[in-house]
VMD Tcl script that draws the C-alpha trace (Angstrom):
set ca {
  {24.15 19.95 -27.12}
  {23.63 17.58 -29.84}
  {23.46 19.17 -33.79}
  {21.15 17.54 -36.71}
  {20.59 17.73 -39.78}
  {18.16 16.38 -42.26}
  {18.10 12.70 -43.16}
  {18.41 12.30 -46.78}
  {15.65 10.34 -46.98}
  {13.06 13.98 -46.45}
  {11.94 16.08 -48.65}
  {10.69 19.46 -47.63}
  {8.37 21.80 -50.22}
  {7.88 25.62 -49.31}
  {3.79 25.96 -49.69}
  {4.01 29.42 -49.01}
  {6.76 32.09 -47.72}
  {6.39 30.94 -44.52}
  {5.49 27.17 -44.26}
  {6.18 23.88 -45.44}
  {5.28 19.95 -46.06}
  {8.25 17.16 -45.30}
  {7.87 13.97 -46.81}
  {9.38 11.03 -45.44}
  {10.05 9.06 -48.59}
  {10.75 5.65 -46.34}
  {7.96 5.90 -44.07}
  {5.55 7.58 -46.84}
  {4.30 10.13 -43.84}
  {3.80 13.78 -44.55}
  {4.62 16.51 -41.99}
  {3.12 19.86 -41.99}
  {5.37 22.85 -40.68}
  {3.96 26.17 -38.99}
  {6.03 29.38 -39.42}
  {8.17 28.89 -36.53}
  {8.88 25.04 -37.31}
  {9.52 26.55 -41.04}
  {12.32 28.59 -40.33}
  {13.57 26.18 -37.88}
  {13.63 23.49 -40.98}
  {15.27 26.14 -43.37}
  {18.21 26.80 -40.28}
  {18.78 23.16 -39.93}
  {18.97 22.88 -43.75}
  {21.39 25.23 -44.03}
  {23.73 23.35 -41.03}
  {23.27 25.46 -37.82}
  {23.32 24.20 -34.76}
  {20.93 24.50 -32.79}
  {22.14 27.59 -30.24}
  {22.58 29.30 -33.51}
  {18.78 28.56 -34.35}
  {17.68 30.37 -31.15}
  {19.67 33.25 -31.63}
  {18.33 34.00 -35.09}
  {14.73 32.96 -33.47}
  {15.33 35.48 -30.70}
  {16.71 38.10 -33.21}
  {13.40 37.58 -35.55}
  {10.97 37.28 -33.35}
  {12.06 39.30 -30.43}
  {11.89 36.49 -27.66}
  {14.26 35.37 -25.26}
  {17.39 33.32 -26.61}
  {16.67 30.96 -23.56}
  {13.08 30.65 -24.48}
  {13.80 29.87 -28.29}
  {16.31 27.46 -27.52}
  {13.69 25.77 -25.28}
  {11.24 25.41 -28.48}
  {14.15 24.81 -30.54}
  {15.28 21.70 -28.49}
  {11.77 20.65 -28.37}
  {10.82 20.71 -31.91}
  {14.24 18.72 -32.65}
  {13.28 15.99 -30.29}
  {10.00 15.73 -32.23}
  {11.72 15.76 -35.82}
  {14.22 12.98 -33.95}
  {11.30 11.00 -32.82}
  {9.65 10.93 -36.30}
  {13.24 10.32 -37.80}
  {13.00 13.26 -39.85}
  {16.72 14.00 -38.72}
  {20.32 12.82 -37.85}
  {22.27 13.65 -35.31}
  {25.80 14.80 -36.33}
  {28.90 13.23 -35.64}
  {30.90 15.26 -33.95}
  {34.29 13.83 -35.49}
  {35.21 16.25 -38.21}
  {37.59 13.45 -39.71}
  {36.74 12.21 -43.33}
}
mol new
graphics top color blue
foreach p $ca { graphics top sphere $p radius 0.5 }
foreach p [lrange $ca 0 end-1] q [lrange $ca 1 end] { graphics top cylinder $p $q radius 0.2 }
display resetview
């Protein structure tokens, strides 16, 4: 399973506890986040992978781990479409 992270070039603001704006500087588009796709962004952010997204999803919400990593994976495809994210290399070498 492929890991992401933010590009460098987005800019996420918190409107309220539980959702946020990105900002594509390049592209000059703005994205607006639900509460699900919120905490998604702020897991990401903070460099989990994306199993480890579901599991705090599941955890949180009290849903299936299959059925978060199902949204999880989609909502990451999305955010890779609009090339709001990276995918990782997987080569830990500097």
């Amino acid at each position: 399973m492929h890991s992401y992270r933010p590009r460098s070039q987005v800019v996420s603001t918190t409107i309220d506890e539980d959702e946020s704006v990105l900002l594509h500087l390049e592209a000059q588009q703005y994205y607006s986040l639900n509460e699900t796709a919120h905490r998604i962004w702020q897991l990401l952010a903070r460099g989990r992978a994306p199993g480890a997204i579901a599991a705090v999803l599941a955890e949180e919400w009290a849903i299936s781990e299959a059925g978060a990593l199902r949204h999880v994976r989609s909502f990451l495809q999305e955010l890779d479409d609009a090339d709001l994210v990276e995918e990782m290399s997987s080569d830990k070498t500097v």
